[in-house]
C-alpha positions as CSV (number, residue, x, y, z in Angstrom):
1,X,-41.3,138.5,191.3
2,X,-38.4,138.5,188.9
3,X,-38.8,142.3,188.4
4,X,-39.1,142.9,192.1
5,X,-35.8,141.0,192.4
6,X,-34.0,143.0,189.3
7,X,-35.4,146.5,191.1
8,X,-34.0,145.6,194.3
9,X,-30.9,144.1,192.8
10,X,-30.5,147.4,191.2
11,X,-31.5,149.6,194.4
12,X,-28.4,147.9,196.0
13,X,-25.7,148.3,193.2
14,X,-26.8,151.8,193.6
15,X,-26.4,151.8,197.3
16,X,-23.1,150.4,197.1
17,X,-22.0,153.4,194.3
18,X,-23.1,156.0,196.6
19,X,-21.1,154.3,199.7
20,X,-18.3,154.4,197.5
21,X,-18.7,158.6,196.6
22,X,-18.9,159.2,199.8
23,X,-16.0,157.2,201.6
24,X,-14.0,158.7,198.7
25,X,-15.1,162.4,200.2
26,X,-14.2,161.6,203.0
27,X,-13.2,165.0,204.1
28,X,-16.2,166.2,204.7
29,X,-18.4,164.8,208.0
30,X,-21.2,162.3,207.0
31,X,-24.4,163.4,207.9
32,X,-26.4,160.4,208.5
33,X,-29.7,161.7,208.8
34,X,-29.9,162.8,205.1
35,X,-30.0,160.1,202.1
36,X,-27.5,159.3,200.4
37,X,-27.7,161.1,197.3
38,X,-28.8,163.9,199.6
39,X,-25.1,163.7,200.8
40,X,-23.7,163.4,197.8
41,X,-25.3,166.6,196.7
42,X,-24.2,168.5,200.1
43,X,-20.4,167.2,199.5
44,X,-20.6,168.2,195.6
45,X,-21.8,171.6,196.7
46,X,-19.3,172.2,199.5
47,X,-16.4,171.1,196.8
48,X,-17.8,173.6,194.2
49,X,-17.8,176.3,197.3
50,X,-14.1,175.1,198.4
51,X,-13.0,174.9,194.7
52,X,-14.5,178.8,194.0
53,X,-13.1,180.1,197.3
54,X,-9.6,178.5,196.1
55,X,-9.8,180.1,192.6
56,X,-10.0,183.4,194.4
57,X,-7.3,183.1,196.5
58,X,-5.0,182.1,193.1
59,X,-6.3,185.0,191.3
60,X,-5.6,187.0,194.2
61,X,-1.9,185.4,194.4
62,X,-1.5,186.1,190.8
63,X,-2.3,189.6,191.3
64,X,-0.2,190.3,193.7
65,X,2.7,188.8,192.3
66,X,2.1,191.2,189.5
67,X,2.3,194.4,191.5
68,X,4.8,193.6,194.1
69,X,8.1,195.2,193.7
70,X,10.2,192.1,193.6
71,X,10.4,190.4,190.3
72,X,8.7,186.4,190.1
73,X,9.7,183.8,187.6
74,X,8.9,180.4,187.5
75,X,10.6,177.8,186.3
76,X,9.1,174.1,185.8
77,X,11.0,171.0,186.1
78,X,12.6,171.2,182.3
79,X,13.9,174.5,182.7
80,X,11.3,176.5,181.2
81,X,10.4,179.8,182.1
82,X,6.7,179.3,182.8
83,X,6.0,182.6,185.0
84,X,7.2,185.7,185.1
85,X,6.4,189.7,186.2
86,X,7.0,192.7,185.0
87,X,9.1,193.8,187.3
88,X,11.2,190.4,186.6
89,X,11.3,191.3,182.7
90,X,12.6,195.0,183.9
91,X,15.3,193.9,186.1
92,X,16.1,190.8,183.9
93,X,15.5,192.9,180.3
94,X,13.0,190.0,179.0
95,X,11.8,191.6,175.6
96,X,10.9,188.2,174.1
97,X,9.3,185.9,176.8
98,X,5.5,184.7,175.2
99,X,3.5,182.3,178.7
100,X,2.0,180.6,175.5
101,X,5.5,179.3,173.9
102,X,7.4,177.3,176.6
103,X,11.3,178.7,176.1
104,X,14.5,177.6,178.2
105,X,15.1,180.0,180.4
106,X,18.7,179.9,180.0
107,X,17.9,181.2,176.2
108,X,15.7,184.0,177.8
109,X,18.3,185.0,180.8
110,X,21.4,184.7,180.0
111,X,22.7,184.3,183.8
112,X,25.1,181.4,184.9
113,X,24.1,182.1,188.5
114,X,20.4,182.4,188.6
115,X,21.0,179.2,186.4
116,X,23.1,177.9,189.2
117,X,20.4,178.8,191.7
118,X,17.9,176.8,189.7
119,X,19.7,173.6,189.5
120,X,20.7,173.9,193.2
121,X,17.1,174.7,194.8
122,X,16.3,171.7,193.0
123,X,18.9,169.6,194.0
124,X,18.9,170.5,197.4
125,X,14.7,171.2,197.9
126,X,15.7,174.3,199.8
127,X,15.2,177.8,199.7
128,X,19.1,180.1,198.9
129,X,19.8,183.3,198.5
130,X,22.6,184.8,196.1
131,X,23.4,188.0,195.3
132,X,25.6,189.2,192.0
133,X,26.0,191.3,189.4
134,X,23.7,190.8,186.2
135,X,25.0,191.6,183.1
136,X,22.8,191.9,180.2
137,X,24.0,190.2,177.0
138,X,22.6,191.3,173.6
139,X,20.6,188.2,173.5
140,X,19.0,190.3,176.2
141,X,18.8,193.4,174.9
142,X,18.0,193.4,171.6
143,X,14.6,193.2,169.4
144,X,14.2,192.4,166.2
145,X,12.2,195.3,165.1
146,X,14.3,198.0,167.9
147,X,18.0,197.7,167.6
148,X,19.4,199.1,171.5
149,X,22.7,200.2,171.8
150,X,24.3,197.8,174.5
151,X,26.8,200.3,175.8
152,X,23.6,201.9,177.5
153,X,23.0,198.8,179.6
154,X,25.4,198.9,182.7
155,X,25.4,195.8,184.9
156,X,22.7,195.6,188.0
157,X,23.4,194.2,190.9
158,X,20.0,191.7,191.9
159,X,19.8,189.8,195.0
160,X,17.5,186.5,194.6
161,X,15.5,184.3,196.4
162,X,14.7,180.6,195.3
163,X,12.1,178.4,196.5
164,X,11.8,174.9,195.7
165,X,8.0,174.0,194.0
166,X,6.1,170.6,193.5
167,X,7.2,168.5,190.7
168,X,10.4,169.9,190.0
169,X,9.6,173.5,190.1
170,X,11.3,176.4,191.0
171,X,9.8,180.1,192.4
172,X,12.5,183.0,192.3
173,X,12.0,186.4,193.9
174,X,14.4,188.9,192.6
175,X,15.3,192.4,194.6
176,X,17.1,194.9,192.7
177,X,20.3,196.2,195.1
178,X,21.3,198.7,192.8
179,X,20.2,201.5,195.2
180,X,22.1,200.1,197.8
181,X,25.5,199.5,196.0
């Protein structure tokens, strides 16, 4: 009798664990003619689905971004550059930037306005546009191991786009007017 009661005892604490998975996935319509566990295995498998179908469409952002002719930078909620295309090193003449060592973007692009447009996208939590004149500095410019002549770098005139992120972050798109001007 005492290990009937222990066995049922235990049947229920199981029954209330699997209540408890599945009123946390709530998202997905309870099927109430399969077991429990047989729901928690259908709600397990359509996450799995959901979360593969969701890395696709990031990779598939991420590619993009990298052959779009705009240039994309990033920047979390300290300032860092976190992101950033090649099209974005091109127009902004990043020779240094490394995505595994977190840098201040200020010290990689040296631009008061884009730094402006930063601080204000996140101030505000709206999208701006500026345009202006870039400048490169020799901070810019110049490697270690390939000394550039800066009289060869004339200023470029960049229109950009900022988007306000989650958690502080900031999206830039950046269009090179130079054509135009």
């Amino acid at each position: 009798t005492i290990g009937l009661i222990i066995c049922l005892w235990r049947y229920y604490q199981i029954s209330v664990q699997l209540t408890d998975i599945l009123n946390s996935l709530s998202q997905f319509e309870p099927v109430d003619s399969l077991s429990k566990i047989a729901q928690v295995r259908r709600n397990v498998n359509l996450l799995n689905n959901r979360f593969y179908y969701s890395q696709l469409e990031l990779d598939l952002h991420h590619y993009l971004i990298k052959k779009i002719p705009l240039g994309y930078l990033r920047i979390d909620e300290e300032n860092c550059l976190i992101e950033c295309n090649d099209t974005a090193k091109k127009f902004l003449n990043i020779n240094r930037w490394n995505p595994q060592v977190l840098r201040l973007f200020l010290e990689l692009v040296r631009s008061y306005e884009l730094d402006q447009l930063v601080q204000q996208t996140r101030k505000t939590q709206q999208k701006l546009v500026i345009e202006w004149q870039f400048f490169p500095t020799d901070n810019n410019i110049l490697e270690e191991e390939n000394q550039i002549e800066i009289e060869h770098y004339k200023p470029i005139f960049l229109k950009a786009y900022s988007y306000p992120l989650p958690v502080g972050q900031v999206a830039i798109f950046i269009e090179n007017l130079q054509l135009i001007k």
